[in-house]
C-alpha positions as CSV (number, residue, x, y, z in Angstrom):
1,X,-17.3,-29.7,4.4
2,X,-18.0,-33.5,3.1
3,X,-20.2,-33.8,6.2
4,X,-22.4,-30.7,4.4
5,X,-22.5,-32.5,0.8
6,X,-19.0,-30.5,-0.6
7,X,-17.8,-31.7,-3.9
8,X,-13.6,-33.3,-3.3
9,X,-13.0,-30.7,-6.5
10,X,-14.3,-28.0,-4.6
11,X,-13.0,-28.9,-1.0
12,X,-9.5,-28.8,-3.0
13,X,-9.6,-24.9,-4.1
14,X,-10.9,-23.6,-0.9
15,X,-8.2,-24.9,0.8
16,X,-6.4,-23.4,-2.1
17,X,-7.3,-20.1,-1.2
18,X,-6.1,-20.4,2.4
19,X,-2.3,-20.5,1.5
20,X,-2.1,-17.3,-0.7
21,X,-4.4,-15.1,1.3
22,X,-2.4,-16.4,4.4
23,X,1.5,-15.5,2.4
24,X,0.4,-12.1,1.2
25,X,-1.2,-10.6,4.5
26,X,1.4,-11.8,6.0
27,X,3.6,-10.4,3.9
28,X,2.3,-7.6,4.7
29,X,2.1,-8.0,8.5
30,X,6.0,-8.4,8.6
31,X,6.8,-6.0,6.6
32,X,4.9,-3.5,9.1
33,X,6.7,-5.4,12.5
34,X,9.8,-5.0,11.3
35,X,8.8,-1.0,11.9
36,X,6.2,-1.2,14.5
37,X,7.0,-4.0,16.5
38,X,5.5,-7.9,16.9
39,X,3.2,-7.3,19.7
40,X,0.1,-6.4,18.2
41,X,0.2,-9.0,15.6
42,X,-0.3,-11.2,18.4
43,X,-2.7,-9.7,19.3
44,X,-4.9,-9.6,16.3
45,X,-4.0,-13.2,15.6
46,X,-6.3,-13.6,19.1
47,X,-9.2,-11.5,17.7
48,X,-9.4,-13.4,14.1
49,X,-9.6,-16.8,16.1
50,X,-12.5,-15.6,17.5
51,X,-13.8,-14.3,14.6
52,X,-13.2,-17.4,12.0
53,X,-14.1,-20.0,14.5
54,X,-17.1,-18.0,13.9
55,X,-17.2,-17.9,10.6
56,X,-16.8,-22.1,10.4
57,X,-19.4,-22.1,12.4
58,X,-21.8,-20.4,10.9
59,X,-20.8,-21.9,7.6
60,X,-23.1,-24.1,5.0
61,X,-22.1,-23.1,1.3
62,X,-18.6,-23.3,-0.3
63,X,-18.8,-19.2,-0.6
64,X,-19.3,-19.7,3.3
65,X,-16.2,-22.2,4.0
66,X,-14.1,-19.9,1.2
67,X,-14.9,-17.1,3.4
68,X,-13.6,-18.8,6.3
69,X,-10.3,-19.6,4.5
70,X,-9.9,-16.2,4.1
71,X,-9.8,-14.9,7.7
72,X,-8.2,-18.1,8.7
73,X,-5.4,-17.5,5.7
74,X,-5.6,-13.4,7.7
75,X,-5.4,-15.0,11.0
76,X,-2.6,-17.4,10.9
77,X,-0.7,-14.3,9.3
78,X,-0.5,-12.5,11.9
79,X,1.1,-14.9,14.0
80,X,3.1,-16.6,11.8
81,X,4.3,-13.0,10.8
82,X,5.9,-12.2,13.8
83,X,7.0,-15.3,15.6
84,X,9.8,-16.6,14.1
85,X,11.0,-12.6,14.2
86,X,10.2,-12.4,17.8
87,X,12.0,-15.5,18.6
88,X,15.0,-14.6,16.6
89,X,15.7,-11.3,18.0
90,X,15.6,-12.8,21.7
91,X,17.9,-15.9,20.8
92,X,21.6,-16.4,20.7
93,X,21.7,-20.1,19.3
94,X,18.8,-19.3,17.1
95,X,18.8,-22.0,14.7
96,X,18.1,-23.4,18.0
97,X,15.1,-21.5,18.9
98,X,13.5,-21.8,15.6
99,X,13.8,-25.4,15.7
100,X,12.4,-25.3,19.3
101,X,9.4,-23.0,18.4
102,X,8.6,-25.4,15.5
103,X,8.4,-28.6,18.2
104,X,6.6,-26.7,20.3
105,X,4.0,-25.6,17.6
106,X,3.7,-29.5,16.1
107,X,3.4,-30.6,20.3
108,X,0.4,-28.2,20.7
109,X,-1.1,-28.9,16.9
110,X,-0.5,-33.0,17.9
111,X,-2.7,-32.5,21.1
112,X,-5.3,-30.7,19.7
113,X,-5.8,-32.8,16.8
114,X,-6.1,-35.8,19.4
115,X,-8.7,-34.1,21.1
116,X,-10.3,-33.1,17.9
117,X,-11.1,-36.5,16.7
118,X,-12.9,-37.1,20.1
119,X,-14.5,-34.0,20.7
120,X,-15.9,-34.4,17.3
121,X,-17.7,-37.6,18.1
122,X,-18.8,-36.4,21.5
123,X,-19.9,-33.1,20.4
124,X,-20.2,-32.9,16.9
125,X,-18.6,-30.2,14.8
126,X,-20.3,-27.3,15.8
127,X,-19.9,-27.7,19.8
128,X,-16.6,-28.3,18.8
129,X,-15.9,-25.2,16.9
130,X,-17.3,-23.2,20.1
131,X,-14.8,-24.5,22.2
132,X,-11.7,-23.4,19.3
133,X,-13.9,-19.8,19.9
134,X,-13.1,-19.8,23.3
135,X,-9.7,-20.7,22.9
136,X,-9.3,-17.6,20.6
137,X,-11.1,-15.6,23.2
138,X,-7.7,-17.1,25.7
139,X,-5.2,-15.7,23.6
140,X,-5.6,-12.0,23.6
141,X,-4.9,-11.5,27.3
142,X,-1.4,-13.9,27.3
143,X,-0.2,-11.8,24.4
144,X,-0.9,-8.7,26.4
145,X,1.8,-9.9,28.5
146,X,4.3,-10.0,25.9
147,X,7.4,-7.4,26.0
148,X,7.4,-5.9,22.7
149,X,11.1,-4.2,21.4
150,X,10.7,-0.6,20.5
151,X,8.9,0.1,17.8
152,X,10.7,2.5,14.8
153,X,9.1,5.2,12.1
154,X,8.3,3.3,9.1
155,X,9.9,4.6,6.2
156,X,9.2,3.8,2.4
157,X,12.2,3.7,1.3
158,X,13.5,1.6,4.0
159,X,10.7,-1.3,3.5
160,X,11.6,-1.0,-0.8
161,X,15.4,-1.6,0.5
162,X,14.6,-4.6,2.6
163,X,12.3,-5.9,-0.6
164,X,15.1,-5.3,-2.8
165,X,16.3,-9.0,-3.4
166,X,19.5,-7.5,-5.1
167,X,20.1,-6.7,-1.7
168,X,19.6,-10.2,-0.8
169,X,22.4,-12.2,-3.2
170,X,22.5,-15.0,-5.0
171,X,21.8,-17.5,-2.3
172,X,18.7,-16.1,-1.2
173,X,17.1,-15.7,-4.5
174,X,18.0,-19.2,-5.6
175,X,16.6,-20.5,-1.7
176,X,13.5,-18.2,-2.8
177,X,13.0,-20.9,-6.1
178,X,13.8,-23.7,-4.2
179,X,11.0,-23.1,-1.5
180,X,8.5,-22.7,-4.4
181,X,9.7,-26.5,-5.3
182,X,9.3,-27.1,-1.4
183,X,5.3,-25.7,-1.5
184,X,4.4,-27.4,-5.1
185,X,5.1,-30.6,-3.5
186,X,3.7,-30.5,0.0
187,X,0.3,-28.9,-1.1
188,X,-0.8,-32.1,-2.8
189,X,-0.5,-34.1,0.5
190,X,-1.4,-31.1,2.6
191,X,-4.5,-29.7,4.4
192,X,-8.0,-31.8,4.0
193,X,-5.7,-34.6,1.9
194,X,-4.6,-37.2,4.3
195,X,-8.0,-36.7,6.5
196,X,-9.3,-37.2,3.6
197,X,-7.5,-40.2,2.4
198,X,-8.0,-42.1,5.7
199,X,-11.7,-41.2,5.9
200,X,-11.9,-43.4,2.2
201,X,-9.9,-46.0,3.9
202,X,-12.4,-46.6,6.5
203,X,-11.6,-45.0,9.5
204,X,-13.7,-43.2,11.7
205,X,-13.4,-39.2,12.5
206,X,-11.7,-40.1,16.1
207,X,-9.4,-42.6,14.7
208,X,-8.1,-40.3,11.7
209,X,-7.6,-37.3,14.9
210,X,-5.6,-39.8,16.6
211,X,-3.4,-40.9,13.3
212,X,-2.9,-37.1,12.6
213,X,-1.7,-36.1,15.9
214,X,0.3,-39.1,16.3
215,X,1.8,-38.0,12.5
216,X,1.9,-34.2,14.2
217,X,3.7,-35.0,17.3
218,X,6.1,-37.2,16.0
219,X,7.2,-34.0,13.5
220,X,7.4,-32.2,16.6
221,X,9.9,-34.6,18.4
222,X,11.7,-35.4,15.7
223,X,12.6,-31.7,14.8
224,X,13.4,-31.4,18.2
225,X,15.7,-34.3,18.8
226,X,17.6,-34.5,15.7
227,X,18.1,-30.9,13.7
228,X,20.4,-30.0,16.9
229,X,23.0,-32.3,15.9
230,X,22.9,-32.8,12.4
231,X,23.8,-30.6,10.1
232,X,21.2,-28.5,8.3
233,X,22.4,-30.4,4.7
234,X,22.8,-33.7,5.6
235,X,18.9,-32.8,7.4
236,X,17.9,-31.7,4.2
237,X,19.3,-34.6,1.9
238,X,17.5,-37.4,4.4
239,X,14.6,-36.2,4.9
240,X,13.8,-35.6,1.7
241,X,15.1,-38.7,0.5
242,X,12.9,-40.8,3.0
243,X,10.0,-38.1,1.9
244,X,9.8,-39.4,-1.6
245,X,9.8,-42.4,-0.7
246,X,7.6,-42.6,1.7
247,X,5.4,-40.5,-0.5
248,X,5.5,-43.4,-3.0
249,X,5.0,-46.5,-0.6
250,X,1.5,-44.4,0.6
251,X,0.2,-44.3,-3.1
252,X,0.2,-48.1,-3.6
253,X,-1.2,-48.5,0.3
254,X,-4.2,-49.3,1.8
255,X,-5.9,-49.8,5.4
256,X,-3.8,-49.7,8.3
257,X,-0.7,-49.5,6.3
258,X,-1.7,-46.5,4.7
259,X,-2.4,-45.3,8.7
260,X,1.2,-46.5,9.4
261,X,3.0,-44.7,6.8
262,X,1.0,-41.2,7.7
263,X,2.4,-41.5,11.1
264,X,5.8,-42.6,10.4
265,X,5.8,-39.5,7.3
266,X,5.9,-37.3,10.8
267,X,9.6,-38.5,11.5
268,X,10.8,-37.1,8.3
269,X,8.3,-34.2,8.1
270,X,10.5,-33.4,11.6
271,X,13.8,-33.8,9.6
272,X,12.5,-31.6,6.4
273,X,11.5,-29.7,9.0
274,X,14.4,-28.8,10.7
275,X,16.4,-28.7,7.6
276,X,14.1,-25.4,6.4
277,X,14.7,-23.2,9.9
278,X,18.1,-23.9,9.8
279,X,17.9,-22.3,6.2
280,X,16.1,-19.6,7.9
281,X,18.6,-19.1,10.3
282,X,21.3,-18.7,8.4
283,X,20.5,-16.6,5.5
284,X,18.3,-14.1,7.2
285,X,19.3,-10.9,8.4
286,X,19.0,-9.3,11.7
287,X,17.1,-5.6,10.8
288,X,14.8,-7.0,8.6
289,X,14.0,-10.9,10.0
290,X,10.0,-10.3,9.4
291,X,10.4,-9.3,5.6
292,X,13.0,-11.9,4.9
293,X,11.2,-14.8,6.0
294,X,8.1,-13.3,4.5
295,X,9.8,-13.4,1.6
296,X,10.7,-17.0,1.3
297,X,7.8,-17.9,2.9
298,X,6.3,-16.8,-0.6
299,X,7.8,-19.4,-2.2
300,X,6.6,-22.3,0.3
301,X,2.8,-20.6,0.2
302,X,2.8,-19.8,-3.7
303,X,3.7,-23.3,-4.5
304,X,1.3,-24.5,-2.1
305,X,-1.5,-22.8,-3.5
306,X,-1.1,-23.8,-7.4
307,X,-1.1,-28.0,-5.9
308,X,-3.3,-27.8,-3.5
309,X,-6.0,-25.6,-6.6
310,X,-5.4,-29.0,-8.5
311,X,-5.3,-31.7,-5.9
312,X,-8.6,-32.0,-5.7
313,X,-9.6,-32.2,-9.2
314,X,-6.6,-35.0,-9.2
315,X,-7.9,-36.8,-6.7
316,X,-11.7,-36.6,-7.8
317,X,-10.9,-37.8,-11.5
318,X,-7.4,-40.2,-10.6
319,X,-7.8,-41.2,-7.3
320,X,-4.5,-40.5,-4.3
321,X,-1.4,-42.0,-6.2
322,X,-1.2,-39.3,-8.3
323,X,-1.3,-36.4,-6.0
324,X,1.4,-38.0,-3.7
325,X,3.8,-39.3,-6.6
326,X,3.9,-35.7,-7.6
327,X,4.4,-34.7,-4.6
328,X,7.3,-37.3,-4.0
329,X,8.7,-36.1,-7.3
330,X,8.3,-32.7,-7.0
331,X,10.3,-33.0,-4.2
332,X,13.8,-34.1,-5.1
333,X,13.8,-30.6,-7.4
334,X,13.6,-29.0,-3.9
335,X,16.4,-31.5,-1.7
336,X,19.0,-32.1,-4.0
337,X,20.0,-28.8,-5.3
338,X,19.3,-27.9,-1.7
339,X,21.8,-29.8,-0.2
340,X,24.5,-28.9,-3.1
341,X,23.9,-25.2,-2.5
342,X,24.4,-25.7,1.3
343,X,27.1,-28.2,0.7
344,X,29.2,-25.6,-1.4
């Protein structure tokens, strides 16, 4: 988008629009796979790779890249729908397999962000994109293979009942608020903010794809190799102590030690991480796992999309400190009563 003469302002609430179209189709989708099974979600999240690699493209105008959040926002909905569900309902440790799902996706995202900086460079964007398109193409036949549980009759009245958050209690509901907190912060350091903060320190497409995946990958190991031992509330009261304060220390930095505190920030995002699927784990339930995380998920995704609609303006008129000292602020309204709630 900067490469095609987009505004900062305007970059900021298209990738506004990805986070609320993305929470209320897949709302939607898990509502629906709680009744009719995960399996074809998958499979459509194939189909819309294809289809908004496409669309990026393709893409000159802000309608054009606004489009493209859209049936990105559709596509990552279908997957992210059903996969945590899927995993759950196969899984006897499954704080376990949540935490070993979200490695595995921050692994993959940490690789492909390497290779995106490069392929960039060597391609250019647009060869680029057609290689995502032929990834997308990959993915329809390996969910084929999938074995899907039996699918039920969807009732009405059933869905209303698993909506109901009286049915929920108390915990849930305040969880719900407290993931809103979670999303308000993390959207204004989210997305195109941190490319976009290293690209006006200086560094060149290939070296911010490194930084990123090195950021990405380090979440991924560092969900992996500590949320197993440590409890979910002690998770939750570090890393979102080191959060903030890393948060800060990157708004008063510049050159390579702004590049070293976006790495190290993938340690804790690992922690925070892990902290929020053991959450999951524990206050979902088992007959309706796709509608209870969608539910939560609001939260994260509805906070998301209100920071990341004013990050840009924020960053266009003040600069990056005061994006990410919100967001470092922000963020203590989410980890402290967090870890009292689990504490007690």
């Amino acid at each position: 988008m900067k490469e095609r003469k987009i505004e900062i302002a305007t970059i900021g609430l298209i990738f506004a629009s990805l986070p609320i179209i993305f929470q209320l189709t897949r709302f939607f989708f898990a509502i629906l796979s709680d009744f009719l099974g995960r399996k074809p979600f998958f499979i459509l999240n194939g189909f819309l790779s294809v289809f908004t690699n496409t669309v990026y493209y393709f893409a000159k105008t802000p309608l054009h890249f606004a489009f493209g959040k859209v049936t990105e926002g559709t596509k990552s909905a279908a997957l992210w729908a059903v996969n945590r569900p899927f995993i759950l309902e196969g899984s006897e440790d499954k704080r376990k397999a949540l935490v070993h799902l979200r490695s595995s996706v921050h692994i993959s995202m940490a690789l492909g962000s390497l290779l995106a900086g490069f392929l960039i460079i060597w391609l250019l964007y647009p060869k680029t994109l057609i290689l995502c398109i032929l990834i997308g193409v990959a993915i329809v036949p390996v969910s084929l293979l999938l074995k899907d549980s039996e699918s039920k009759a969807f009732s009405l009245k059933h869905a209303m009942g698993y909506l109901n958050l009286r049915n929920k209690g108390k915990v849930f509901t305040v969880f719900l608020l407290l993931f809103f907190m979670m999303g308000l912060s993390q959207g204004f350091r989210s997305e195109y903010v941190f490319p976009l903060f290293l690209d006006e320190n200086g560094f060149k497409a290939e070296t911010i794809g490194v930084l990123i995946g090195m950021q990405t990958l380090l979440t991924g190991l560092s969900s992996y190799m500590f949320t197993k031992k440590v409890r979910v509330e002690k998770l939750i009261l570090l890393g979102g102590f080191l959060y903030s304060t890393l948060l800060i220390l990157l708004g008063f930095s510049m050159g390579l030690s702004a590049a070293l505190f976006i790495v190290i920030l993938g340690v804790v995002d690992g922690l925070v991480a892990g902290g929020q699927e053991g959450v999951l784990s524990k206050i979902t339930k088992k007959e309706s796992y796709g509608t209870d995380i969608g539910l939560l998920m609001i939260g994260i995704h509805g906070g998301t999309t209100i920071s990341l609609a004013v990050s840009g303006f924020l960053i266009a008129s003040l600069g990056f400190l005061v994006p990410f000292l919100f967001s470092a602020l922000v963020f203590v309204a989410f980890y402290v009563p967090a870890y009292i709630l689990l504490k007690q």
